[in-house]
N, C-alpha and C positions, 0 to 999 in steps of 0.2 A: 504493500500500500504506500509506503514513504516513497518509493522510486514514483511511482506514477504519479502522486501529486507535483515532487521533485520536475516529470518530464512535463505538466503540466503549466507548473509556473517558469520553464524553460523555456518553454513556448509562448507562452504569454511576456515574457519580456522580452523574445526575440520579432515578436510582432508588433509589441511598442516601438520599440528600436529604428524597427522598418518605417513606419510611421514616420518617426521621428528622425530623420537620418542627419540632423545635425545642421541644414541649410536654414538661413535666416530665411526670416516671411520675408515675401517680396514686398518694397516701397508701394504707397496707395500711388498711380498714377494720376493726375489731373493737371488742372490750371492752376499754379498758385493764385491767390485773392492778391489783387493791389490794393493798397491802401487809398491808391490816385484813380482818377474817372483814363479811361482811355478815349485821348479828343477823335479817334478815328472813328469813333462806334457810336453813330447817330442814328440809331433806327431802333425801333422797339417792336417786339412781337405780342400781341395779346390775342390769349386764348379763351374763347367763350366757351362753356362747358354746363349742360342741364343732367346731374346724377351721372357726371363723368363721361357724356356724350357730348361730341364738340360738335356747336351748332351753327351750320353756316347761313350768311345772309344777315347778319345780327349788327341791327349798327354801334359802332362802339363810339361813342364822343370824344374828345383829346382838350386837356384844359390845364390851365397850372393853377395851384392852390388860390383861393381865396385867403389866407393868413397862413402862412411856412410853419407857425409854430403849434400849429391845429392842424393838417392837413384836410381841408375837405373841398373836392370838385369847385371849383371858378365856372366864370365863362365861356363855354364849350369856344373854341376856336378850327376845329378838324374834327371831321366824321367822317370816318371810314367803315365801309361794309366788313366782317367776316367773309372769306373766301370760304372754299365748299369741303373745307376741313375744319373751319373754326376759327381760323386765325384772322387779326385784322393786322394791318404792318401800318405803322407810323412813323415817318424818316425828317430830317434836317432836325432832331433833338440835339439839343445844349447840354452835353454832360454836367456844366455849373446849375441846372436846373432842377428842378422836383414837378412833376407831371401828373395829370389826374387821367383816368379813363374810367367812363362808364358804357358800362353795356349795358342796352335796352331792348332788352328780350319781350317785355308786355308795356302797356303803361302802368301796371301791378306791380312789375319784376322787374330791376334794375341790378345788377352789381358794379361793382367801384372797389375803386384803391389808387392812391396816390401814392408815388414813391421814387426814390432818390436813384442816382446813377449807379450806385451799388446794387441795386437791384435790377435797374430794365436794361442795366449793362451785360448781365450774369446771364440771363437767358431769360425765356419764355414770362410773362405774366399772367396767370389764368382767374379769370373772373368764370363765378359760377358756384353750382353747389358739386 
């Protein structure tokens, strides 16, 4: 009986081992975060989305805050429709600026978000449930 447990746990630390064979995790790949706006990247993507269905056709407003230290939608300056995937594209953005979009799904159903070059820099916006 002592041999067989003996071959047992022989085996079992020789399938850790395998496992484990001593190589470091590989590094996360990505983009590092700049702490700065990149002045090349003037265009913003937003994504209209009803229970995670991205709905095309949906017009989305484009406006810069009414008071910076509150964020909430100004007056609309650009509407752009959703394309037939969801997405609306808004271009010549100001990395020095903070930006509003509302999507207007109903006159019921509206979403919004306002937000800094950190954000509509980074990728995607998606307004929705």
């Amino acid at each position: 009986m002592p041999k067989r447990l003996l071959l047992i746990l022989t085996v079992a630390a020789l399938a850790i081992a395998a496992c484990n064979n001593g190589s470091p995790s590989p590094t996360p790949s990505g983009t590092p975060y700049s702490p700065h706006p990149d002045p090349s990247v003037t265009k913003a993507a937003i994504l209209v989305t009803i229970l995670g269905t991205p709905q095309p056709h949906v017009p989305v407003e484009e406006s810069t805050p009414q008071n910076t230290s509150s964020p909430r939608p100004g007056t609309p300056f650009d509407t752009e429709k959703t394309n037939k995937v969801g997405v609306a594209h808004f271009f010549g953005l100001k990395p020095s600026k903070t930006y509003c979009w509302v999507a207007i799904v109903s006159k019921s159903l509206q979403f919004s978000e306002c937000a800094g070059w950190a954000v509509w820099q980074s990728g995607q916006i998606i307004l929705g449930t």
